[in-house]
C-alpha positions as CSV (number, residue, x, y, z in Angstrom):
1,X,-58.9,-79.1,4.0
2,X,-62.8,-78.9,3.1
3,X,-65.0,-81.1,4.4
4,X,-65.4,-82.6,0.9
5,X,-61.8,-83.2,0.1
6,X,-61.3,-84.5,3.8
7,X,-64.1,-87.4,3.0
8,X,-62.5,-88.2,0.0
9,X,-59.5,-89.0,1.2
10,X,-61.4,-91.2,3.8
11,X,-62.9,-93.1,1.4
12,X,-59.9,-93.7,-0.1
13,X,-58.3,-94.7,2.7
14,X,-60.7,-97.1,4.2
15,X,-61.2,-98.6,0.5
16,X,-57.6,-99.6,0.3
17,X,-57.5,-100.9,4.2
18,X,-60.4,-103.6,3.0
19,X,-59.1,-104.3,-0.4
20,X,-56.6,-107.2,0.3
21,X,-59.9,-108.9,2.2
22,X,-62.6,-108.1,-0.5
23,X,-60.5,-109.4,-3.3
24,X,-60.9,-113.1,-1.6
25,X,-64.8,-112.4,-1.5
26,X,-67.3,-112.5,-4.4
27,X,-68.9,-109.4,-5.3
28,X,-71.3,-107.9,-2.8
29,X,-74.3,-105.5,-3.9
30,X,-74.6,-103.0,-1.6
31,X,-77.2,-102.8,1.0
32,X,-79.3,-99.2,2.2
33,X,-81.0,-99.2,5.2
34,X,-83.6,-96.2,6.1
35,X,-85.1,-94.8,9.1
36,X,-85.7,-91.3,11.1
37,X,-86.6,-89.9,14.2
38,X,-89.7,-87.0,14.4
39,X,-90.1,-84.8,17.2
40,X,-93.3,-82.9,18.1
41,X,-92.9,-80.7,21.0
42,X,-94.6,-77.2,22.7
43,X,-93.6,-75.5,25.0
44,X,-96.2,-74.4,27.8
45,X,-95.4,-70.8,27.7
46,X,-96.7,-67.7,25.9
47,X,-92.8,-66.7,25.3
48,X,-91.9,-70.0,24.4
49,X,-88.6,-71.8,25.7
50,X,-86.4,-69.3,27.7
51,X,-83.2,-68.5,24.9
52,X,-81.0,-70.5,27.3
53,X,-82.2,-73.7,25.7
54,X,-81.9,-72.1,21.9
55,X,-78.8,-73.5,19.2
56,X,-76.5,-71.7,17.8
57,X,-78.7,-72.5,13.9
58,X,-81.7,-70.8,15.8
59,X,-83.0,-73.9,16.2
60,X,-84.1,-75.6,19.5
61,X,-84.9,-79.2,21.0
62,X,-88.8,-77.5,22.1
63,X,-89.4,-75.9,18.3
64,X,-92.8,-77.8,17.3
65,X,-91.5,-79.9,15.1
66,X,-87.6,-81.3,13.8
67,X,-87.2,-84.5,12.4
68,X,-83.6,-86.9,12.3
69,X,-83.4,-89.0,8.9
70,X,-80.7,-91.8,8.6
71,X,-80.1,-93.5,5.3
72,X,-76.9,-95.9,6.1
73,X,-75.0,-98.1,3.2
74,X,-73.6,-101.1,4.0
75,X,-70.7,-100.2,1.0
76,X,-68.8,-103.9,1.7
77,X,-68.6,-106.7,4.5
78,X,-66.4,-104.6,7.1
79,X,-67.6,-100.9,5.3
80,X,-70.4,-98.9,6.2
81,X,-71.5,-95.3,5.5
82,X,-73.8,-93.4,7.6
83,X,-75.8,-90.7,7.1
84,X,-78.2,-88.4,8.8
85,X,-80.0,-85.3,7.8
86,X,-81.8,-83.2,10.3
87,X,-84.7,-81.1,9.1
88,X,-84.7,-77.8,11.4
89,X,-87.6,-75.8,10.0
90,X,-86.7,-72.7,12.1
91,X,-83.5,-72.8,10.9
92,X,-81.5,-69.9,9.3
93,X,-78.7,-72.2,8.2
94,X,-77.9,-73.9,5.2
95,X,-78.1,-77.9,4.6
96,X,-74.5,-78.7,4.8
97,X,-74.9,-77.8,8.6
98,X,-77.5,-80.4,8.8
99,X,-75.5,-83.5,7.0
100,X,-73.8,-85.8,9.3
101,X,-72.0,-88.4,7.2
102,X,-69.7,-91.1,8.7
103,X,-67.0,-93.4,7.2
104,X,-67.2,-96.3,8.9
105,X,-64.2,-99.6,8.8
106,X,-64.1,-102.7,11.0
107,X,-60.6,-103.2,11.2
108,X,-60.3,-106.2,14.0
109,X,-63.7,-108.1,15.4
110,X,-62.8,-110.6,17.6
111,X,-63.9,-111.4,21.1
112,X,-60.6,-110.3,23.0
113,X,-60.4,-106.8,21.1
114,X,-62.6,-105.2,18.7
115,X,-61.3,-101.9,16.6
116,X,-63.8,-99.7,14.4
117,X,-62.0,-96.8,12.6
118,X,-64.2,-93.5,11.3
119,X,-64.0,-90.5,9.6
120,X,-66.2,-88.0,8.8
121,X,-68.6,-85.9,11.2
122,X,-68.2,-87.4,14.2
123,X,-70.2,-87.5,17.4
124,X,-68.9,-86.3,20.6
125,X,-66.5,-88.7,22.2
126,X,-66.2,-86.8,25.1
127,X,-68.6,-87.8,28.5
128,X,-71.5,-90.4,28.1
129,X,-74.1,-88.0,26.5
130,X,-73.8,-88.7,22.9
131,X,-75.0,-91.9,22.3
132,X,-78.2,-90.6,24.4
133,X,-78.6,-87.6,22.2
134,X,-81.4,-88.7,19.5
135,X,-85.3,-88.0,21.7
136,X,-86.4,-91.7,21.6
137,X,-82.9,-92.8,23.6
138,X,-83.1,-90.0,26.3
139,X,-86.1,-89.3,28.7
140,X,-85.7,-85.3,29.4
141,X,-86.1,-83.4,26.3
142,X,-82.8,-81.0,26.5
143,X,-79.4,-81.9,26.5
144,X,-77.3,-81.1,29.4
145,X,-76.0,-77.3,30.6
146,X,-72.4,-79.0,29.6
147,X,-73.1,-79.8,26.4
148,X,-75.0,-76.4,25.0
149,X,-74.6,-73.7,27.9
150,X,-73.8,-70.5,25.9
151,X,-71.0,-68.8,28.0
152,X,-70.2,-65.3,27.5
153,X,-66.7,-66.2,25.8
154,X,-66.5,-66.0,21.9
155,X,-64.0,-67.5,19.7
156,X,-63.7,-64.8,17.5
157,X,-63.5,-62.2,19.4
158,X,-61.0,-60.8,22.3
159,X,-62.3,-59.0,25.6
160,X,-59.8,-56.1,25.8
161,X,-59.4,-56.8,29.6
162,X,-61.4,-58.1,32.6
163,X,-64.0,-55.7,32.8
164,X,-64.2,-55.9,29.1
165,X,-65.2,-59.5,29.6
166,X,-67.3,-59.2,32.8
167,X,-69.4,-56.7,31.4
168,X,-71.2,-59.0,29.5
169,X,-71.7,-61.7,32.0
170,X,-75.1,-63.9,31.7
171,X,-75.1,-62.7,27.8
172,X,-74.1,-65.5,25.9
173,X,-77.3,-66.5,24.6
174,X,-78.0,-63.0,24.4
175,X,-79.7,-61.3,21.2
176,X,-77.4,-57.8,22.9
177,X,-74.3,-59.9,22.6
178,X,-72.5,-57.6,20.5
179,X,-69.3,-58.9,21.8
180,X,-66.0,-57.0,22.8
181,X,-63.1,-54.2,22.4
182,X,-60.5,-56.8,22.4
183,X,-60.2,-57.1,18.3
184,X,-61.2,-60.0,16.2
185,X,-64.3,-60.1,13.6
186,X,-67.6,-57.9,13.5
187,X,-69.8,-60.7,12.7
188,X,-72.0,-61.3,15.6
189,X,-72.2,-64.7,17.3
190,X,-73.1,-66.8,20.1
191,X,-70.6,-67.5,23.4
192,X,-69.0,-71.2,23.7
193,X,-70.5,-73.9,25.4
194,X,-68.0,-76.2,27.1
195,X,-69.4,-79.1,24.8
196,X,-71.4,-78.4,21.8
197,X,-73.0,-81.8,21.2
198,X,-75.1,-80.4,18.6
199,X,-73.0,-80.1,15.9
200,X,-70.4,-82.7,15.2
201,X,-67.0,-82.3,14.5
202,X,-65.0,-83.2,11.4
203,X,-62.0,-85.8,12.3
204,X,-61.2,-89.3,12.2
205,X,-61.4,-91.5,14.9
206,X,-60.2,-95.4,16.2
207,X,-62.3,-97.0,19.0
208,X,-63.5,-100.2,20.3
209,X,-63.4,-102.6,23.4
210,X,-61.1,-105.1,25.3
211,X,-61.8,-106.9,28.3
212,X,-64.2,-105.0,30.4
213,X,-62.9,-101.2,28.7
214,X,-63.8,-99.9,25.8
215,X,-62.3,-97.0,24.6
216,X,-61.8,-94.1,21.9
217,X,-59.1,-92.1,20.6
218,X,-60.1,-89.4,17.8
219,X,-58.4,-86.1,16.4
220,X,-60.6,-83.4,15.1
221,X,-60.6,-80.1,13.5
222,X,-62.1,-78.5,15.6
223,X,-62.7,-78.1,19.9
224,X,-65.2,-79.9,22.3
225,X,-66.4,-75.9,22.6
226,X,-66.1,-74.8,18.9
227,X,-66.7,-77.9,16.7
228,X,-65.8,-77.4,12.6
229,X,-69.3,-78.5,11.4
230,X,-68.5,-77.5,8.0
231,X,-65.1,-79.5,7.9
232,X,-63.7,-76.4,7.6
233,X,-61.3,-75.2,10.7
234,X,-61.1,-71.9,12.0
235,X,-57.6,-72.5,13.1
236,X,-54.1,-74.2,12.0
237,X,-54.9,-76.5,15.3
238,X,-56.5,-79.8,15.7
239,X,-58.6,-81.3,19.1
240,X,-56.3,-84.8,20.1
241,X,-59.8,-86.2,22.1
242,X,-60.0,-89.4,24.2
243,X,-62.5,-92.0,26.5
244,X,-62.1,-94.9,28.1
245,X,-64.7,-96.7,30.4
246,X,-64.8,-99.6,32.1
247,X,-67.7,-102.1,33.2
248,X,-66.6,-103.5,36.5
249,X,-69.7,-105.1,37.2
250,X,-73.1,-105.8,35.6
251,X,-75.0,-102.7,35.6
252,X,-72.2,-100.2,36.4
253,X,-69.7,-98.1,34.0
254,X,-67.6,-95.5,35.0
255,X,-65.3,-93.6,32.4
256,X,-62.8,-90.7,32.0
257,X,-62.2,-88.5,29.3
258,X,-59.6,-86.0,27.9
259,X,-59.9,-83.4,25.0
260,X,-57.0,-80.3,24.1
261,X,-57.0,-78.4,21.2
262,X,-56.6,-75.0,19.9
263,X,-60.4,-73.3,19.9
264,X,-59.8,-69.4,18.7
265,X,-60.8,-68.1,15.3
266,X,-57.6,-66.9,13.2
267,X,-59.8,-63.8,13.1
268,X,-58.7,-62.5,16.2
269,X,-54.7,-63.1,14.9
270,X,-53.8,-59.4,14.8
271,X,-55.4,-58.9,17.9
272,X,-53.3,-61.0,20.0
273,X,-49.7,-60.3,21.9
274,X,-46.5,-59.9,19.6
275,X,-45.3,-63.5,18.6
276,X,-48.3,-65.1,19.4
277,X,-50.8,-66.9,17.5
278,X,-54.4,-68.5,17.9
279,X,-53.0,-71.9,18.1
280,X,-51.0,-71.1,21.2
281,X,-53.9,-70.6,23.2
282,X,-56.2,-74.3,23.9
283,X,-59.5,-75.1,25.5
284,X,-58.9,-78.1,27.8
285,X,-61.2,-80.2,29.5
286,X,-61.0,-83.2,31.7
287,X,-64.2,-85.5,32.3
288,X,-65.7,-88.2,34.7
289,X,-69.0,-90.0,34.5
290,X,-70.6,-92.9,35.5
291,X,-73.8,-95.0,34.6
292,X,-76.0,-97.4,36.7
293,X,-78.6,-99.3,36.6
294,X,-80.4,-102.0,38.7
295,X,-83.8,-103.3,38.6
296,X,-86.4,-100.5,37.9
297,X,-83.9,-97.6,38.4
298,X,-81.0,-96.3,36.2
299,X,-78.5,-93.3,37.6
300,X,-76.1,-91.1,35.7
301,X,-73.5,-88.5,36.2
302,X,-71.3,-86.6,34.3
303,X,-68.5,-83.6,35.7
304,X,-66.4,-81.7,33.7
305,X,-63.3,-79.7,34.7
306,X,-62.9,-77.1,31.8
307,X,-60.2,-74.5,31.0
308,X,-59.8,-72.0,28.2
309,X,-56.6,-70.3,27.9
310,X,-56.9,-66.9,26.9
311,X,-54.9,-63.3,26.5
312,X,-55.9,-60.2,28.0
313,X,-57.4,-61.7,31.4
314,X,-55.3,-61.3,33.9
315,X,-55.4,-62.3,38.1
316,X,-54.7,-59.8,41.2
317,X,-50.8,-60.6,40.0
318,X,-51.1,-59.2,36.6
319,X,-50.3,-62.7,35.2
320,X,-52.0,-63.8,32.8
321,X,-55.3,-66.2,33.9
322,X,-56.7,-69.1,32.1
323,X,-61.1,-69.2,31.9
324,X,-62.1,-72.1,33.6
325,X,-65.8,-73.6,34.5
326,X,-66.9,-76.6,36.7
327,X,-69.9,-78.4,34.9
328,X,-71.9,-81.4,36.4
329,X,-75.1,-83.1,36.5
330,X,-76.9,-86.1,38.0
331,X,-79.7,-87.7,36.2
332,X,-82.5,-90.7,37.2
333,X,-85.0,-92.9,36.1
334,X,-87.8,-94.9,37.6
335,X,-89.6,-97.2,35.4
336,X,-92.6,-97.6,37.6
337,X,-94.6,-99.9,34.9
338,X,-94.1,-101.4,31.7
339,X,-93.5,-98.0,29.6
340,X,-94.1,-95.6,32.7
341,X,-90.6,-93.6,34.0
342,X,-90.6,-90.7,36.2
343,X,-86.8,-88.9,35.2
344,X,-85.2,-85.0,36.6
345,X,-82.1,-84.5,36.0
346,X,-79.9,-81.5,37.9
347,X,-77.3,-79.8,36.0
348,X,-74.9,-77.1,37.0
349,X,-72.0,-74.8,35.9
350,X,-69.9,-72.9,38.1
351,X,-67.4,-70.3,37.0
352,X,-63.8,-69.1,38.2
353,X,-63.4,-66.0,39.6
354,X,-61.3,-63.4,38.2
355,X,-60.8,-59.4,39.4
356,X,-62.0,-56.4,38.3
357,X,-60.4,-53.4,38.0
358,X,-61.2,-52.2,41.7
359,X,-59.8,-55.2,42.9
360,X,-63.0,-57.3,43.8
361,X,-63.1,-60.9,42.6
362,X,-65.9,-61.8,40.4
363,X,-67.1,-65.0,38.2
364,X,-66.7,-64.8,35.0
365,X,-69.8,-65.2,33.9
366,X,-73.0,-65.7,35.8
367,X,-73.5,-69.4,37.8
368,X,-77.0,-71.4,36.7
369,X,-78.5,-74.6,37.5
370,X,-81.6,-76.3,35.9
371,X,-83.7,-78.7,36.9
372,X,-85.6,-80.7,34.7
373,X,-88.1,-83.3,35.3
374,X,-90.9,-85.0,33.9
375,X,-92.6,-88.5,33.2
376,X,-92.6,-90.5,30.2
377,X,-94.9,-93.3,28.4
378,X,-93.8,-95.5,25.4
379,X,-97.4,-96.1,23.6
380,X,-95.8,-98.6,21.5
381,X,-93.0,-99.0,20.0
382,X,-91.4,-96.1,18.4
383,X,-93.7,-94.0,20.1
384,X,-92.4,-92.3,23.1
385,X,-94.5,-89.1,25.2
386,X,-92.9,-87.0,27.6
387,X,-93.9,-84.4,29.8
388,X,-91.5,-82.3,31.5
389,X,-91.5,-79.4,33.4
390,X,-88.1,-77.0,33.5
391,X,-86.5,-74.8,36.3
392,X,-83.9,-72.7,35.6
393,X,-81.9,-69.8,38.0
394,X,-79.1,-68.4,36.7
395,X,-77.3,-65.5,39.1
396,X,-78.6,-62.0,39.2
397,X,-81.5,-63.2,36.8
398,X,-85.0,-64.1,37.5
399,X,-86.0,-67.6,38.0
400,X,-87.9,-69.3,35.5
401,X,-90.5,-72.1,35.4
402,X,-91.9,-73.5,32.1
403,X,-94.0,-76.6,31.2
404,X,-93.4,-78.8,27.9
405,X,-94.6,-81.9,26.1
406,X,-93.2,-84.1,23.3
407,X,-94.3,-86.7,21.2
408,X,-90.9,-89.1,19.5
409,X,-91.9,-90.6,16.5
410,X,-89.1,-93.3,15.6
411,X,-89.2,-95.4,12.4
């Protein structure tokens, strides 16, 4: 189902949902509401950003200048559309990749239990990132390694064995990322992150809040790793993905989530073992986070245990092996004065080891940490500086150090 046809039927839905309570209610003129986010950023260094912090559209959160438009319609009482456009200039893709529309329904609102439904292009559900995504919310200026970290595995493409694979550790960002002998399609492409937060998935999606926990429960085309942007899935699969969080005290939330779904291209079919098909293979990831805050300082953390299930990769048994990563990070911020934070945050991913044909056991793909850190000023409101500086070491690859500044313009 296109993305088109998939929002249509949404709308259809939701409309009939609400119908029985707008029939008692006299006729409401919709309402629009309008607003954006602009980012101005450079990057200290005569190469730029190092490609590990570059999108899969070419884009990248330290080009000089993007820009986040929202134009929402309140459609009836308890129906809302949202929109948002992002203008990439250094783009190569086309605007359809940039539209993030969302179907919004408030389906109970009470003070024991509140349920929204949605459908559309959703945000990530999984982890505590997402709602933190847009510049003017967060005080670093890239998103976590777990949430865009290029690894060296594609989707529609097959190593033909473990040194097939290994061969091409540390490349998944890679311009020489031609890929492998395993089969699947030609067409060149980037490696998966474990969480791509920058393009949303296309899916519906119930969540809300009881008690102390709120929670969501949403089922997508595509994977945490290999979202469908364009509502279009690569495979017969869907993604079943879930949160829940609870606020046990003031201050404090700590939450768990769950995502499984099929993640390989159909391209790679007739590469794979008789009687198999791309839907038998899954990524799965299970996550853990927490957020804090007390007086002037505010702590978060975020670990995720991440496994993609794969043909072809095999352990010192012969059996077949399943492609699995550790990703973490720990993040704080000091609000010294009245718009004046100091924030780092350390990130990390960590890869399973699997053999090579000589027998010695090797990740994956290569191990990096980041550290980034910076401090912050808000001018006024809707004005927000930053100035960060970025560490990055990445195994059996130089270190590297770079400066950058950014100016979030929010309307």
């Amino acid at each position: 189902m296109n993305m088109r046809r998939f929002l249509e039927t949404a709308i259809i839905i939701c409309c009939f949902l609400i119908s029985n309570q707008t029939q008692a209610q006299s006729t409401v003129d919709p309402k629009f509401y309008f607003g954006g986010i602009v980012e101005l950023t450079t990057a200290f260094s005569d190469q730029g950003a190092p490609l590990i912090n570059q999108y899969r559209r070419n884009d990248s959160p330290f080009d000089n200048m993007r820009a986040t438009l929202f134009g929402d319609v309140v459609m009836a009482p308890r129906l809302t559309l949202f929109n948002q456009i992002i203008v990439a200039p250094t783009s190569r893709y086309h605007f359809q990749s940039y539209w993030r529309p969302i179907l919004q329904f408030d389906a109970i609102q009470n003070e024991a239990f509140e349920l929204l439904l949605e459908a559309g292009k959703l945000s990530t559900t999984f982890g505590s990132y997402g709602p933190r995504a847009y510049s003017n919310r967060t005080t670093l200026i890239t998103p976590p390694l777990i949430h865009h970290y290029f690894t060296s595995l594609r989707s529609n493409q097959l190593p033909l064995n473990n040194d097939d694979l290994l061969k091409s550790r540390g490349q998944g960002h890679s311009s020489i990322f031609t890929g492998y002998k395993g089969g699947g399609s030609n067409d060149l492409f980037h490696g998966l992150p474990i969480i791509y937060d920058v393009c949303w998935d296309t899916g519906i999606r119930a969540f809300g809040s009881f008690w102390r926990f709120e929670y969501s429960l949403g089922l997508t085309h595509g994977t945490l790793s290999n979202p469908a942007n364009l509502g279009i899935d690569t495979n017969s699969g869907k993604q079943i993905i879930s949160r829940i969080s609870l606020i046990p005290a003031t201050g404090l939330i700590i939450g768990s989530s769950y995502a499984r779904g099929a993640y390989l291209d159909k391209a790679i079919a007739i590469a794979l073992p008789a009687g198999k098909t791309p839907e038998d293979f899954v990524q799965e990831a299970f996550g853990f986070d927490f957020h804090y805050e007390v007086r002037h300082l505010k702590l978060i953390g975020e670990a995720v245990f991440n496994t993609w299930q794969i043909p072809n990769i095999v352990d010192s048994q012969n059996n077949r092996k399943d492609l699995t990563v550790l990703g973490w990070y720990i993040e704080g911020q000091y609000a010294f004065l009245p718009g004046l934070y100091a924030s780092a945050r350390f990130d990390q991913l960590t890869f399973g080891k699997i053999p090579n044909s000589t027998g010695q056991s090797l990740t994956w793909d290569d191990d990096i940490w980041r550290l980034e850190g910076g401090i912050g000023y808000q001018f006024w409101e809707g004005v927000l500086g930053k100035l960060i500086i970025q560490d990055i070491h990445k195994t059996r690859t130089a270190r590297t150090t770079f400066g950058a500044a950014q100016l979030s313009l929010s309307f």
